[in-house]
C-alpha positions in Angstrom: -15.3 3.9 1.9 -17.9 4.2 4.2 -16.8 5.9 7.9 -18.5 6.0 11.6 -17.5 8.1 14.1 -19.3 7.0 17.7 -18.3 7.2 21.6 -14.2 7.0 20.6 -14.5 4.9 17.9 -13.9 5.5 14.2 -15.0 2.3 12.2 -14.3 2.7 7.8 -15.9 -0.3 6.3 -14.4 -0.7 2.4 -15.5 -2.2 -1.1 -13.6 -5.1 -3.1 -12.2 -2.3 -5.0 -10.8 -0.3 -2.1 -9.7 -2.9 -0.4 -7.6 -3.5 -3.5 -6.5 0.1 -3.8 -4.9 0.1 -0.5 -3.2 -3.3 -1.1 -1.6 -1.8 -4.6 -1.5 1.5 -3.7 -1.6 2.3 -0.4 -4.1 4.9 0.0 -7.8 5.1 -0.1 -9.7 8.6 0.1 -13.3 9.9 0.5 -15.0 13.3 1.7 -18.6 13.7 2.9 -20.2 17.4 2.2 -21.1 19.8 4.4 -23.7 22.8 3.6 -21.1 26.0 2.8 -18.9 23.9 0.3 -17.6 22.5 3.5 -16.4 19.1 4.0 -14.8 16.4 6.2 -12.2 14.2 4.8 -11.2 10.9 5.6 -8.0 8.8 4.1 -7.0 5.5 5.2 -3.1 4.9 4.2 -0.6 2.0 4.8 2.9 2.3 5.5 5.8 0.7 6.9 6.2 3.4 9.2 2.7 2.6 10.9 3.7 0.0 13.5 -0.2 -0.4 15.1 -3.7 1.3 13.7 -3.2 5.2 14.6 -5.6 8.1 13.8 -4.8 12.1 13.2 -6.9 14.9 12.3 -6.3 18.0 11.2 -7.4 20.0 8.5 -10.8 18.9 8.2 -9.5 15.4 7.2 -9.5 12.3 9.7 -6.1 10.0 8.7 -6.2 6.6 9.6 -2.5 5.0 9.1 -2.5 1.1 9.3 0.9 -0.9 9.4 1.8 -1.9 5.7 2.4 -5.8 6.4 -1.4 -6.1 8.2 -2.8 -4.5 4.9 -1.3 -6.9 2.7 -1.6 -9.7 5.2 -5.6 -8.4 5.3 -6.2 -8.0 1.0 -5.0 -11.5 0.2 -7.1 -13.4 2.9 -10.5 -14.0 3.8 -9.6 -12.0 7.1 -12.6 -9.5 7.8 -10.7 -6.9 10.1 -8.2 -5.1 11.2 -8.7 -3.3 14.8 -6.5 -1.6 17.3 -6.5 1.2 20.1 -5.1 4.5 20.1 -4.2 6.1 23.9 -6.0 9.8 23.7 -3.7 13.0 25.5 -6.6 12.9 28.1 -5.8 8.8 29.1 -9.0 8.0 26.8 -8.3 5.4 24.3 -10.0 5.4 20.3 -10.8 2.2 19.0 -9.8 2.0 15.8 -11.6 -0.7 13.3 -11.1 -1.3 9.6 -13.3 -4.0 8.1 -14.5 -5.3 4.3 -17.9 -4.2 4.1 -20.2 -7.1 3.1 -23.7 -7.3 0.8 -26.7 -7.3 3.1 -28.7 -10.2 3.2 -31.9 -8.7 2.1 -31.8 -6.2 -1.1 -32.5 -2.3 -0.5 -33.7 -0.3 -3.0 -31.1 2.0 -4.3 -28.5 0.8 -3.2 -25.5 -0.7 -5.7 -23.5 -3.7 -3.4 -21.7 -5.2 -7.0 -18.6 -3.8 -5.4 -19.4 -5.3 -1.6 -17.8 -8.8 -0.2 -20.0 -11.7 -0.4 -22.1 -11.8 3.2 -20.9 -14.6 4.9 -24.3 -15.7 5.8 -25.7 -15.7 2.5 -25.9 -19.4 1.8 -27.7 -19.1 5.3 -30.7 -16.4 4.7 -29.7 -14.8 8.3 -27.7 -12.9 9.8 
């Protein structure tokens, strides 16, 4: 799971696979590595309870909680995304966008897609 964090947006792109782990299991983790054994977390989660995207931190770990129903709705379509807004305590509002991370069109070294969703565009040779 791949996350971006920009101007009150978070945006977590996922794999086949992931996308599959949330739709079995509800739950899909990662951590990026800080210098000092530090880290930031991020776990995207399903539940019934979630009635719209919604995003918590605490702990060094951003949670992103997605209504269950969407998820399923999401894994077993050729939907790309699921998107919402969150109202801040200060009136600002944090878009919230979950989306099944494609292969690029044009190869870069060192980098394994065999786990990405087919580009769209491939058949095209653009993006």
């Amino acid at each position: 799971m791949k996350i971006r964090i920009l101007d009150n947006s978070i945006r977590l792109r996922l794999t086949r696979g992931e996308v599959d782990a949330m739709h079995e299991k509800g739950v899909v983790r990662s951590q990026t590595g800080f210098p000092g054994g530090r880290y930031l977390g991020y776990v995207l989660e399903s539940s019934p309870a979630c009635v719209q995207p919604a995003a918590f931190y605490s702990d060094n770990e951003i949670r992103v909680c997605l209504p269950e129903k969407v998820v399923a709705a999401w894994a077993m379509t050729e939907e790309v995304s699921i998107d919402g807004e969150q109202t801040l305590d200060d009136g600002n509002r944090l878009s919230i966008l979950v989306e099944k991370d494609f292969a690029c069109l044009a190869p870069r070294p060192g980098e394994d897609e065999s786990d990405m969703f087919p580009h769209p565009d491939a058949d095209t040779g653009t993006c």
